[in-house]
Residue frames as a rotation matrix with the C-alpha (Angstrom) as fourth column:
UNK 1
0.746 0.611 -0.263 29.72
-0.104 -0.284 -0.953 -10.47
-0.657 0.739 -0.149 46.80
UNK 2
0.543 -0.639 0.545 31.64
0.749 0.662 0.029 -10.72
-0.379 0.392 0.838 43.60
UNK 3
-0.844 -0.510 -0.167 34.21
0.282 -0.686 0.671 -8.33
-0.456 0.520 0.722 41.63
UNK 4
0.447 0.893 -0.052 31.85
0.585 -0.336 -0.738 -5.86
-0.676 0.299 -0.673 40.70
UNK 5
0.054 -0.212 -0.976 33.89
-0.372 -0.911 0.177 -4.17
-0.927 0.353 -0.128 38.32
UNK 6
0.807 0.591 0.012 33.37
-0.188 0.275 -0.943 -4.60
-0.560 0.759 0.333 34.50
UNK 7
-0.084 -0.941 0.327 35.71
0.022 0.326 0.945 -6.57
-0.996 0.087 -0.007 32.05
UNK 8
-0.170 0.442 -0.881 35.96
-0.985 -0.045 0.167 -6.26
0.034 0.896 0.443 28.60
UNK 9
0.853 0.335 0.400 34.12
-0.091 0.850 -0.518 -9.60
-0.514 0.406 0.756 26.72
UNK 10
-0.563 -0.827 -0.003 36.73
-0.728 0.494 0.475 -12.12
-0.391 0.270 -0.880 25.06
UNK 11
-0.288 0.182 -0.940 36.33
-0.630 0.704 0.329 -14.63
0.721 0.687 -0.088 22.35
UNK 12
-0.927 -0.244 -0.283 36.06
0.014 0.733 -0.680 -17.19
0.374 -0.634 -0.677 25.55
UNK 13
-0.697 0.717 -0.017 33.10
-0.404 -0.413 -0.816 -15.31
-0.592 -0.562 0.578 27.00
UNK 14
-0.344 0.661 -0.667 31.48
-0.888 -0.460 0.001 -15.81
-0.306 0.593 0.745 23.98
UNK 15
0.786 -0.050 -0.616 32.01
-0.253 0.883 -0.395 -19.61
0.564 0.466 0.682 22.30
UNK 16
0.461 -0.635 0.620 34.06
-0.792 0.021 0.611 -21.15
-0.401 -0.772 -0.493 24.77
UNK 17
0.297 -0.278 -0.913 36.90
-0.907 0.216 -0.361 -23.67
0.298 0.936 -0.188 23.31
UNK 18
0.544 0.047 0.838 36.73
-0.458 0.853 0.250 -27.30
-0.703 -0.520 0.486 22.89
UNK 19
-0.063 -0.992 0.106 38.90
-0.688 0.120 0.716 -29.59
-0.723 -0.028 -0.690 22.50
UNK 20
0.291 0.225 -0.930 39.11
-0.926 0.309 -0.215 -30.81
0.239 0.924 0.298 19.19
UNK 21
0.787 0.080 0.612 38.90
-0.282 0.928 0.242 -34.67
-0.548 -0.363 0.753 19.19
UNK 22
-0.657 -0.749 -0.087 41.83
-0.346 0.197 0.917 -36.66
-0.670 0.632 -0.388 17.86
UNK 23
-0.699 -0.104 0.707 41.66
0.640 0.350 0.684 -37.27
-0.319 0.931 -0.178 14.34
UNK 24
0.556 0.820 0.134 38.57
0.745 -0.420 -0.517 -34.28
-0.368 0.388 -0.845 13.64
UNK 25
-0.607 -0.507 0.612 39.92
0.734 -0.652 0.188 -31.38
0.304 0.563 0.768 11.17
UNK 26
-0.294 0.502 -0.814 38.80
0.490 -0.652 -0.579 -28.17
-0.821 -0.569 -0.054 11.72
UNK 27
-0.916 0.289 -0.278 37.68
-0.316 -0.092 0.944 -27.64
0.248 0.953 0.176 7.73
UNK 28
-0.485 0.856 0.180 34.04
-0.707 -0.262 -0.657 -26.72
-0.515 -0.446 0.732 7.73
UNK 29
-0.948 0.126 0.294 31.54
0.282 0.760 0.585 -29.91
-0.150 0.638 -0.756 6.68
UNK 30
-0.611 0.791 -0.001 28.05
-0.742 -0.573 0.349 -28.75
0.276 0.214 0.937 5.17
UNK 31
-0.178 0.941 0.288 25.03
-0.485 0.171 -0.857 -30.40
-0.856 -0.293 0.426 6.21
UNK 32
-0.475 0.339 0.812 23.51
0.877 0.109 0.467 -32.88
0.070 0.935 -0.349 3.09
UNK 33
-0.829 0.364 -0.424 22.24
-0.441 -0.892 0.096 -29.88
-0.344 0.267 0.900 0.78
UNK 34
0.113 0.945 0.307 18.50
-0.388 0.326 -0.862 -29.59
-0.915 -0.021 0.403 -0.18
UNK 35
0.685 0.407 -0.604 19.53
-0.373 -0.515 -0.771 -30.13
-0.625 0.754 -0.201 -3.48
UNK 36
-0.473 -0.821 0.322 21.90
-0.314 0.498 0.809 -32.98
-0.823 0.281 -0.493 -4.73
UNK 37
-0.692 0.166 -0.702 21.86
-0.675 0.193 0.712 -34.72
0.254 0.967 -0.022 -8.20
UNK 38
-0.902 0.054 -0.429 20.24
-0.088 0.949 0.304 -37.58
0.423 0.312 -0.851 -6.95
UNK 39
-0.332 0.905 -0.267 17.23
0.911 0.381 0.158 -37.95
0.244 -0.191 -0.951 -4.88
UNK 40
-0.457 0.073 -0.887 17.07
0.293 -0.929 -0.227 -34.06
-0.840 -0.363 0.403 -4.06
UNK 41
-0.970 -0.051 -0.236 16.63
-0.112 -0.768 0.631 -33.26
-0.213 0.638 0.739 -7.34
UNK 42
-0.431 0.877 -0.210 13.20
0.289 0.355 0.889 -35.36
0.855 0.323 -0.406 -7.99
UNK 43
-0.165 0.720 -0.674 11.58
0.939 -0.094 -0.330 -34.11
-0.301 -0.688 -0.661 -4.58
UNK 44
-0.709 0.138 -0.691 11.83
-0.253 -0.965 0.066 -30.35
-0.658 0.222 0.720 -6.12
UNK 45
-0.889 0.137 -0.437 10.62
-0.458 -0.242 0.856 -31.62
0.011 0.961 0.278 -9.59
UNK 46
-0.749 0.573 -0.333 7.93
0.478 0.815 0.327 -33.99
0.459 0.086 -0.884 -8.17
UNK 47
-0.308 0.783 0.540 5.28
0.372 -0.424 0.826 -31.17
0.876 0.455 -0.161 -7.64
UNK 48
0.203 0.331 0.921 6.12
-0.683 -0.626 0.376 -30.21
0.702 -0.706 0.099 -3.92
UNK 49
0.883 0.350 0.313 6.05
-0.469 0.663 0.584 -33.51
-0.003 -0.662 0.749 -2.67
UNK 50
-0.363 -0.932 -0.004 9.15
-0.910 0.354 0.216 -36.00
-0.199 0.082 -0.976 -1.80
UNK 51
-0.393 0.398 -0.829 8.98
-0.494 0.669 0.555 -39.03
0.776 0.628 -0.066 -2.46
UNK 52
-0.949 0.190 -0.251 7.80
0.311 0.696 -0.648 -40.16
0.051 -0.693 -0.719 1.06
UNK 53
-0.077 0.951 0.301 4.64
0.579 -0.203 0.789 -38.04
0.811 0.235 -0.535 0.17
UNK 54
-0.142 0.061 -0.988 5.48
0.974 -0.170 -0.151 -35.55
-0.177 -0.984 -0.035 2.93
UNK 55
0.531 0.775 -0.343 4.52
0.537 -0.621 -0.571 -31.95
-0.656 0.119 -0.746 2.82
UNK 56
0.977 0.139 0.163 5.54
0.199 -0.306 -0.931 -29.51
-0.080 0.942 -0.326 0.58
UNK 57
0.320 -0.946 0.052 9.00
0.921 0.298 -0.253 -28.04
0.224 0.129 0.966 -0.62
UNK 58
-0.381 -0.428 -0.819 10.61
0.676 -0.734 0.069 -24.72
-0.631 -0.527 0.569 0.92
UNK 59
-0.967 -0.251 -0.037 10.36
0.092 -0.483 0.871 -23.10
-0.237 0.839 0.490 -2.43
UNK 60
-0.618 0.754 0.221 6.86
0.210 -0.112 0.971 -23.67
0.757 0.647 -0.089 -3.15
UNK 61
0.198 0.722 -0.663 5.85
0.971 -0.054 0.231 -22.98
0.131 -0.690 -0.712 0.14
UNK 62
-0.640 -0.742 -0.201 7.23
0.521 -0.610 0.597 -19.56
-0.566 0.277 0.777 -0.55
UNK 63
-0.954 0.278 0.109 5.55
0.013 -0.327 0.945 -19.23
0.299 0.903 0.309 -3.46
UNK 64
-0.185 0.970 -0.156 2.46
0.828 0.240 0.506 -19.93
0.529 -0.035 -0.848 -2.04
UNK 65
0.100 0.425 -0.900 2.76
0.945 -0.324 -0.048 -17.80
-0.312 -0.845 -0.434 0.65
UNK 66
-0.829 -0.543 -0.133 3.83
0.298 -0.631 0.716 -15.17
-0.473 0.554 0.685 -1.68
UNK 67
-0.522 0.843 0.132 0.60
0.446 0.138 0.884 -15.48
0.727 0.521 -0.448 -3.66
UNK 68
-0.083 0.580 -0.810 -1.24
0.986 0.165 0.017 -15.50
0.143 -0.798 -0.586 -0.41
UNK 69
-0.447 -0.492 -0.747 0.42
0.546 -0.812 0.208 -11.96
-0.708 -0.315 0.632 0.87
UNK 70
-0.904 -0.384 0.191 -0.46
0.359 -0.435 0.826 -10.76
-0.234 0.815 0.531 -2.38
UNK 71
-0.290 0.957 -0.016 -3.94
0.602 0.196 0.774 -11.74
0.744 0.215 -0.633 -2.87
UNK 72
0.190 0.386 -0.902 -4.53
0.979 -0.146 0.144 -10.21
-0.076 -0.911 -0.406 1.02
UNK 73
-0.617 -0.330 -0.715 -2.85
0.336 -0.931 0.140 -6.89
-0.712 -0.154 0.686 0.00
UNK 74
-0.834 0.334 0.439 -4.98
0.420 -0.131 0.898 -6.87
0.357 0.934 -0.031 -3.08
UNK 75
0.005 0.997 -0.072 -8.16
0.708 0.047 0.705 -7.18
0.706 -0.054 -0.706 -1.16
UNK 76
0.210 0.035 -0.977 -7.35
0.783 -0.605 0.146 -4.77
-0.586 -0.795 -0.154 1.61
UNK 77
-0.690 -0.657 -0.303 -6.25
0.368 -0.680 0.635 -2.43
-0.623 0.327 0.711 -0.90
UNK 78
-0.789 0.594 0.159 -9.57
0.523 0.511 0.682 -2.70
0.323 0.621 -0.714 -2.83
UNK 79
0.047 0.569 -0.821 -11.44
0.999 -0.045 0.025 -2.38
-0.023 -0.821 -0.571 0.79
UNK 80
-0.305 -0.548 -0.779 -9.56
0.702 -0.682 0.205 0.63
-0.644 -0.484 0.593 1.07
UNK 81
-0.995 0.074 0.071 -9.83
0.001 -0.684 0.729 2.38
0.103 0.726 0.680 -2.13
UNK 82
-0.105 0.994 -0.032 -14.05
0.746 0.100 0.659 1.37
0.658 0.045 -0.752 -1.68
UNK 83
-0.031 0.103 -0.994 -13.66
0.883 -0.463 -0.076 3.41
-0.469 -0.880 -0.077 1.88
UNK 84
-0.598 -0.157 -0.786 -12.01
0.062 -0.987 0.149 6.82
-0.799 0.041 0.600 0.02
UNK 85
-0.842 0.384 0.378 -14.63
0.194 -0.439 0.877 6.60
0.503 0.812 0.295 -2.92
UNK 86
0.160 0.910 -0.382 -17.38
0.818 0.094 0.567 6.63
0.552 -0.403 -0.730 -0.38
UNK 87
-0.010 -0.553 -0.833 -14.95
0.805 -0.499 0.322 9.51
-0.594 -0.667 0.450 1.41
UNK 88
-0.966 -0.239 0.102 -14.94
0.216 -0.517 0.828 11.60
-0.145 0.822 0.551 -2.09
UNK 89
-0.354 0.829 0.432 -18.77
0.584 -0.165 0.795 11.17
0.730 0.534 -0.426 -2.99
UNK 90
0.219 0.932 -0.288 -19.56
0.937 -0.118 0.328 12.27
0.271 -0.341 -0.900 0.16
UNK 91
-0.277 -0.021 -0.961 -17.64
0.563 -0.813 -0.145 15.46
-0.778 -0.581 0.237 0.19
UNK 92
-0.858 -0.120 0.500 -18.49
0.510 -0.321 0.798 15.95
0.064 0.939 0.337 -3.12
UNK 93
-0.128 0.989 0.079 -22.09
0.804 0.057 0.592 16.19
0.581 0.139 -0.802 -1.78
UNK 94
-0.062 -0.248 -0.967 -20.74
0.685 -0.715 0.140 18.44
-0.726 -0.654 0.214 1.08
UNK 95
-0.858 -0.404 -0.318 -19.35
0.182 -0.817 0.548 20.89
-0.481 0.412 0.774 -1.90
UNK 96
-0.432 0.768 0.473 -22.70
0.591 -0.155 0.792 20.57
0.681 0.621 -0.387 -4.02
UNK 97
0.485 0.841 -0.239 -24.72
0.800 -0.316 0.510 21.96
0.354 -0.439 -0.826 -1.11
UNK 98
0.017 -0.353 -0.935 -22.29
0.612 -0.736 0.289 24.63
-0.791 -0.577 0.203 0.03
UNK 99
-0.927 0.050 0.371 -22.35
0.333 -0.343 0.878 25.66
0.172 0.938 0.302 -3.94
UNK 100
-0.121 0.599 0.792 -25.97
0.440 -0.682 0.584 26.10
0.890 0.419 -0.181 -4.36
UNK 101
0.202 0.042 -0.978 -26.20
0.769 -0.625 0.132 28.10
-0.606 -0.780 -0.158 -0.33
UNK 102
-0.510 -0.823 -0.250 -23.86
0.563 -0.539 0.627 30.05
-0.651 0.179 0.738 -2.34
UNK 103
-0.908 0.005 0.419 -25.35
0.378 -0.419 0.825 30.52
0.180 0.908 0.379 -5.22
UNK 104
0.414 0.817 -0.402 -28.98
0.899 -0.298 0.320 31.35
0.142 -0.494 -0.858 -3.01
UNK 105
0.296 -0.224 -0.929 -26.88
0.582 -0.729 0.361 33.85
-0.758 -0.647 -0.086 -0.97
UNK 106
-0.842 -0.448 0.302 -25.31
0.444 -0.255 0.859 35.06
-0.307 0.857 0.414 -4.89
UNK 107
0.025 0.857 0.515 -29.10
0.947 -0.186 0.264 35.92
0.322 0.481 -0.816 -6.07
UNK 108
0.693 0.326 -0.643 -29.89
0.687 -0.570 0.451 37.99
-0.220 -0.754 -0.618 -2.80
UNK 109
0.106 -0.525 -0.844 -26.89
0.391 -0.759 0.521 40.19
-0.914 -0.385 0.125 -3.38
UNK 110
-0.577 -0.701 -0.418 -25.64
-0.217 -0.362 0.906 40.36
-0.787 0.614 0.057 -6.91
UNK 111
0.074 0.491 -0.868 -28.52
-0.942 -0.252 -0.223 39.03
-0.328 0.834 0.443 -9.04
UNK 112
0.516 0.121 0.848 -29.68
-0.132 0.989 -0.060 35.73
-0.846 -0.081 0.527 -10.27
UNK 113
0.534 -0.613 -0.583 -27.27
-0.476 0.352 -0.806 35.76
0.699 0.708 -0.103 -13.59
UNK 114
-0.434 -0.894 0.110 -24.04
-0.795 0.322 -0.513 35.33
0.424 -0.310 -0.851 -11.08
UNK 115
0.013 0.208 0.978 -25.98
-0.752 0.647 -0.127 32.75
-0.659 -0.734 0.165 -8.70
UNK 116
0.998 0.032 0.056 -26.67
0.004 0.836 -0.549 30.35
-0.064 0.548 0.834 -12.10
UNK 117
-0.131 -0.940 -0.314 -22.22
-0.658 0.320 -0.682 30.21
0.742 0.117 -0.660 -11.75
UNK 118
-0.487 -0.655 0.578 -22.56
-0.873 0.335 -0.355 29.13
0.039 -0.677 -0.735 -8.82
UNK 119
0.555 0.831 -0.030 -25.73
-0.634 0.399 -0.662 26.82
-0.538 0.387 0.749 -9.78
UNK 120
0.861 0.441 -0.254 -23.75
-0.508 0.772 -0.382 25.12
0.028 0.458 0.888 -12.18
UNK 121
-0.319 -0.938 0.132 -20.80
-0.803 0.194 -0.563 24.64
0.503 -0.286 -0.815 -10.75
UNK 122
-0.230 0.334 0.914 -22.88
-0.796 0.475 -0.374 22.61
-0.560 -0.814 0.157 -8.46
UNK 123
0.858 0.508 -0.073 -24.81
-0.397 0.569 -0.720 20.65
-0.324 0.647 0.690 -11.28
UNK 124
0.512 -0.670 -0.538 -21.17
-0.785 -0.111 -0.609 19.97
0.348 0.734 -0.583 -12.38
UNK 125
-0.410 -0.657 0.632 -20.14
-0.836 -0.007 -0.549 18.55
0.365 -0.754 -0.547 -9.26
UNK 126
0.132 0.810 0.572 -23.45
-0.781 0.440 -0.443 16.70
-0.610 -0.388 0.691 -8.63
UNK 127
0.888 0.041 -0.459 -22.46
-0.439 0.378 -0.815 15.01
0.140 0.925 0.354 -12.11
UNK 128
0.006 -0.998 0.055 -19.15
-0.679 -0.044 -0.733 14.29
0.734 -0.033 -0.678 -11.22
UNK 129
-0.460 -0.112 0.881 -20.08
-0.875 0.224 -0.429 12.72
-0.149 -0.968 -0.201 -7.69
UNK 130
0.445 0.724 0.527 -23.13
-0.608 0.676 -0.416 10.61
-0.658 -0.135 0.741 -8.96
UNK 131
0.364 -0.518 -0.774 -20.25
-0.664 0.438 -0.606 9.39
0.653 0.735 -0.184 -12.20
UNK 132
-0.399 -0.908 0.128 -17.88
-0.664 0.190 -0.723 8.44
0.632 -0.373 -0.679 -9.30
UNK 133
-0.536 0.591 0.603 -20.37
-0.689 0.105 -0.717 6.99
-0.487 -0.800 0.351 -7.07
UNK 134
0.839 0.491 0.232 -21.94
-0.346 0.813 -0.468 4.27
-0.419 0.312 0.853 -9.96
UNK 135
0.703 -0.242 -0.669 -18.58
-0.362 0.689 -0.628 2.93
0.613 0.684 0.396 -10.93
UNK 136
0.823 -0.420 -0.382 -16.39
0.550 0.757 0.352 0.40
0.141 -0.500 0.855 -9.48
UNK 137
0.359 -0.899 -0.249 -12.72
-0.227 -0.343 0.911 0.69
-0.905 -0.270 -0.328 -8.16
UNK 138
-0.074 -0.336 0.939 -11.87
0.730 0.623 0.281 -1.46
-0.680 0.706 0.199 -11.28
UNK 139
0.456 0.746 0.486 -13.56
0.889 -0.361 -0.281 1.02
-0.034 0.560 -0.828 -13.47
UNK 140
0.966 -0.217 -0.138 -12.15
-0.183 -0.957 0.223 3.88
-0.181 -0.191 -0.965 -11.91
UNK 141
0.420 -0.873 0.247 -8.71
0.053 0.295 0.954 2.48
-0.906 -0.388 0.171 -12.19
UNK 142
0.008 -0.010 1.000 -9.17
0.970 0.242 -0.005 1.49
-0.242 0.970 0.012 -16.13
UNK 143
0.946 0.325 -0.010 -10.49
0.320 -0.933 -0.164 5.49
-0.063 0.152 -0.986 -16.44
UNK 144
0.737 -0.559 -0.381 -7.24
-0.160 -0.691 0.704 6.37
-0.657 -0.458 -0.599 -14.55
UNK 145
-0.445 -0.842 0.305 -4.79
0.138 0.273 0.952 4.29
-0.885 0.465 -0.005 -16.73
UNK 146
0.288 0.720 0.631 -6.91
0.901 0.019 -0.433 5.17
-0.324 0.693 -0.644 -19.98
UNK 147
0.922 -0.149 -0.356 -6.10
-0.028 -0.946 0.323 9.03
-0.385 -0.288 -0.877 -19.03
UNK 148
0.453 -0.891 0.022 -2.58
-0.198 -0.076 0.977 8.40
-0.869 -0.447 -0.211 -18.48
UNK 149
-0.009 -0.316 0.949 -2.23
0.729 0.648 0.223 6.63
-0.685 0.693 0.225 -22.13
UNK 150
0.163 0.266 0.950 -3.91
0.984 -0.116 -0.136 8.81
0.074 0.957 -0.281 -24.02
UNK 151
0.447 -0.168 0.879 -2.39
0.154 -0.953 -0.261 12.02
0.881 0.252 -0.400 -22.54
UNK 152
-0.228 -0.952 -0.203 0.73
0.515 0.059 -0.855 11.97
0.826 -0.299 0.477 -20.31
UNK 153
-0.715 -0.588 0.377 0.85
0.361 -0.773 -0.522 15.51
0.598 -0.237 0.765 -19.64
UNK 154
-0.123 0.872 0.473 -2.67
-0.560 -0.454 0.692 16.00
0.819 -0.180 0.545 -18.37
UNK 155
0.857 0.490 -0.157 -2.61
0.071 0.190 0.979 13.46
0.510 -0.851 0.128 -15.83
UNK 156
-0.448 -0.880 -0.159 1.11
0.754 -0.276 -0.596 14.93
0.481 -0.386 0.787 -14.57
UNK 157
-0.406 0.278 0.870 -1.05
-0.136 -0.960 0.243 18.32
0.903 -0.020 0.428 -14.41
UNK 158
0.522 0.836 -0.169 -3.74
-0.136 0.277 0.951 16.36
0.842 -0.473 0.258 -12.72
UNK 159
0.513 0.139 -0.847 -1.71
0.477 0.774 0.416 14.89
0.714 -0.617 0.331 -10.30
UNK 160
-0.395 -0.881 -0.261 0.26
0.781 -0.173 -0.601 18.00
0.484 -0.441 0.756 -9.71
UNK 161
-0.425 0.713 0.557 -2.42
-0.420 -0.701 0.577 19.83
0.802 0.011 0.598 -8.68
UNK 162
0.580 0.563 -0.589 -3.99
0.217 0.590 0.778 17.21
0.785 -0.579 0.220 -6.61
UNK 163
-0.054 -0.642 -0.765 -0.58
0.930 0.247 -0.272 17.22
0.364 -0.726 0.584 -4.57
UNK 164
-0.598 0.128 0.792 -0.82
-0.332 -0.938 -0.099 21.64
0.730 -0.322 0.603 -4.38
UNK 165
0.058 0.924 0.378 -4.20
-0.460 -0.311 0.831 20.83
0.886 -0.222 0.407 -2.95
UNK 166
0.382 -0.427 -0.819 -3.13
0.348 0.888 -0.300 18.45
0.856 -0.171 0.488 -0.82
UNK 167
-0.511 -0.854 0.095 -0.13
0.613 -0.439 -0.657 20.01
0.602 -0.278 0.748 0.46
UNK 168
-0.635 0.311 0.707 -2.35
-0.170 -0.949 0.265 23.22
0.754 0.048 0.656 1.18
UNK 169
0.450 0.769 -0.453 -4.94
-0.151 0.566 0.811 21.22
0.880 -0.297 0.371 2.83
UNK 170
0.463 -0.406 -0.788 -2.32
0.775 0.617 0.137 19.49
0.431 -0.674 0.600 5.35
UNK 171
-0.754 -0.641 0.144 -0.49
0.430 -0.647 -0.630 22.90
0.496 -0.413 0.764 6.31
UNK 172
-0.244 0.717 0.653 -3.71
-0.452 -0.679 0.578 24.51
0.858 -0.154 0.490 6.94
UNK 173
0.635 0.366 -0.680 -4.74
0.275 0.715 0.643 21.39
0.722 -0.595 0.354 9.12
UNK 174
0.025 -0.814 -0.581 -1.12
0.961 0.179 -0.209 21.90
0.274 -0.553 0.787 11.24
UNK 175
-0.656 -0.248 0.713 -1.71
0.027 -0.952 -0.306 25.94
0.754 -0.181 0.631 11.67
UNK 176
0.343 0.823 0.452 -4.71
-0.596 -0.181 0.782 25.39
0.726 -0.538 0.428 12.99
UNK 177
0.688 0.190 -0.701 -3.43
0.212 0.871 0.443 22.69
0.694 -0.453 0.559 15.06
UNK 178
-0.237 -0.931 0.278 -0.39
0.517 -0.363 -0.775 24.96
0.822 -0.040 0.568 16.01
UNK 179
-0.617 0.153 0.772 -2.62
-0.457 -0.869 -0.192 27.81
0.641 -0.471 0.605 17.30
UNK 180
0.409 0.910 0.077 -4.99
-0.202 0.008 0.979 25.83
0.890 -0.416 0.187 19.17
């Protein structure tokens, strides 16, 4: 068997050295660049194409694929946002019906004044869901940046709130997930 014991690694180990031919310098020569004054420059400027009519240029295949990447994140991002407005109306509908229960179970005890809070809290909600539920993502988006223009601070509020709820939401989710 061989020398099983371990050596350190050495420039040799790595790129072993050859022997430099007579007359070769050891001054590094580039490669022709994509890009020289003369015929380089007109395969960039000639719309992708060189001049042998072969396929595009580095750069614009880039760009394209850039474009591409973009367009795909658009539409999955779209897809998405469609998924969580269908995810929103329907708990919205969840909260409408657990309102008016409420506001049934509100009559029976306390009297049908308090039950018409909880009544229109619902009708509020119901309004709210069936808004969110006939407009686009587009729509909703314009709304959001509309908000944001015409009053900073309110959609800072808005969004700090959202994040409380949020927040509150996910700890609760992890206690429970603690104790079980």
């Amino acid at each position: 068997m061989a020398d099983d014991t371990l050596k350190p690694m050495t420039d040799q180990d790595v790129a072993p050295a050859i022997a430099n031919p007579a007359g070769a310098t050891d001054d590094f020569q580039p490669s022709d660049p994509l890009k020289s004054t003369d015929q380089g420059a007109s395969d960039f400027s000639s719309g992708g194409e060189t001049n042998n009519g072969a396929s595009a240029s580095p750069r614009q295949l880039i760009n394209d694929n850039v474009v591409k990447l973009k367009s795909e994140a658009g539409d999955r991002a779209r897809t998405l946002a469609d998924q969580g407005k269908v995810k929103a109306t329907d708990a919205l509908e969840q909260l409408v019906t657990m309102l008016n229960d409420a506001a049934q179970q509100v009559d029976e005890k306390l009297g049908s004044q308090y039950g018409q809070y909880a009544r229109s809290a619902a009708d509020q909600v119901q309004g709210l869901s069936s808004k969110l539920n006939d407009r686009s993502v587009d729509e909703l988006l314009d709304d959001a940046r509309d908000l944001v223009r015409k009053s900073p601070a309110a959609a800072i509020g808005v969004a700090a709130a959202v994040g409380f709820v949020a927040a509150r939401l996910l700890s609760a989710g992890l206690d429970q997930r603690d104790q079980a």
